[in-house]
C-alpha positions, 0 to 999 in steps of 0.5 A: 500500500502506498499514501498510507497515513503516520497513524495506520491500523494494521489488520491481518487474517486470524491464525487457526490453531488445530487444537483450538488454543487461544491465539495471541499475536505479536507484531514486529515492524521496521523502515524498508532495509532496517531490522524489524522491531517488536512494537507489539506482544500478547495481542488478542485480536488481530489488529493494531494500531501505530501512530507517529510514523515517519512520512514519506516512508517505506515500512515492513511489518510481520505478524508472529501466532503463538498458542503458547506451545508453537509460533508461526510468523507470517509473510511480510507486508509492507507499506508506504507512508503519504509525504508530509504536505507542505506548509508555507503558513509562517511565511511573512512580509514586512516593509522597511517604513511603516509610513512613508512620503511621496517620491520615498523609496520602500524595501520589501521583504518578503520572507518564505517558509516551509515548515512541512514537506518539500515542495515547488513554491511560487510568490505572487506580489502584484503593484499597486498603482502609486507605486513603481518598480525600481528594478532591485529585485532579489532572492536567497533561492530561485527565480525573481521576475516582474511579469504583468504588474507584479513581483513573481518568484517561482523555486524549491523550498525544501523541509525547512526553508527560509527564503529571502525574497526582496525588492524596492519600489518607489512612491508616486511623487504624484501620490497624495500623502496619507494615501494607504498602499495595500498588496496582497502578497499570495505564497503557494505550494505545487497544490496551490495552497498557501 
């Protein structure tokens, strides 16, 4: 099985045992190529459930049948765990002036992070009118380009990643002051979500 979730429930067929003896299970399980370990003994009934698995994972898992006199261990069987999605929600942007006058210059940060599963990411900042790029757009990673009348950046951000996206704007000297300047910066993984 495969995109198998980190909390599992494993099922397998009873044991039948010829003199009628209660069947009591024990369940060893083990990463792909790792040696098995016994996470379960004296189970009654033949389930058993695991929590915590690692993502993105390959597992095998026997069941040993004991009757208390003999024991038969089964086939193994094995299983894959889904990827851990990933989670771009910490992600920010900050401006280096709260208020700022006509014909100033603003930096803007913007600032990626990837708290879950790798993923392809994009960043969207789209201009307001009274604003003017200046052409300074850069990034720690990936690739920075102004397309349409907005700010894209488009690159991997692995498990983890912080990625520094930052360009500079001018304020229309035609701008009145006290005018509030709004974007909506939009972050995105390879599903679309942010």
């Amino acid at each position: 099985a495969t995109e198998v979730e980190t909390g599992v429930t494993l099922i397998w067929e009873p044991g039948t045992d010829l003199n009628c003896d209660t069947q009591h299970y024990s369940v060893a399980l083990g990463a792909i190529g790792q040696s098995l370990t016994i996470v379960a003994t004296d189970l009654l009934t033949p389930t058993w459930t695991l929590t915590n698995l690692e993502p993105d994972t390959g597992y095998q898992w026997v069941v040993t049948a004991t009757d208390g006199i003999s024991s038969t261990a089964g086939p193994p069987w094995t299983f894959t765990t889904q990827a851990l999605p990933a989670d771009l929600s910490a992600s920010a942007a900050t401006v280096s002036a709260p208020t700022a006058l006509p014909g100033d210059a603003l930096t803007c940060q913007l600032m990626l992070r990837n708290t879950g599963g790798p993923t392809t990411a994009t960043l969207t900042a789209p201009l307001p009118s009274g604003l003017r790029w200046t052409d300074t757009f850069t990034a720690t990673q990936g690739t920075p380009h102004f397309e349409d009348g907005a700010l894209r950046w488009s690159g991997f951000a692995a498990t983890g990643a912080e990625i520094d996206v930052t360009y500079t704007v001018l304020i229309s000297p035609c701008l009145a002051t006290g005018t509030p300047l709004v974007t909506a910066v939009t972050f995105a993984d390879e599903a679309g979500t942010g």
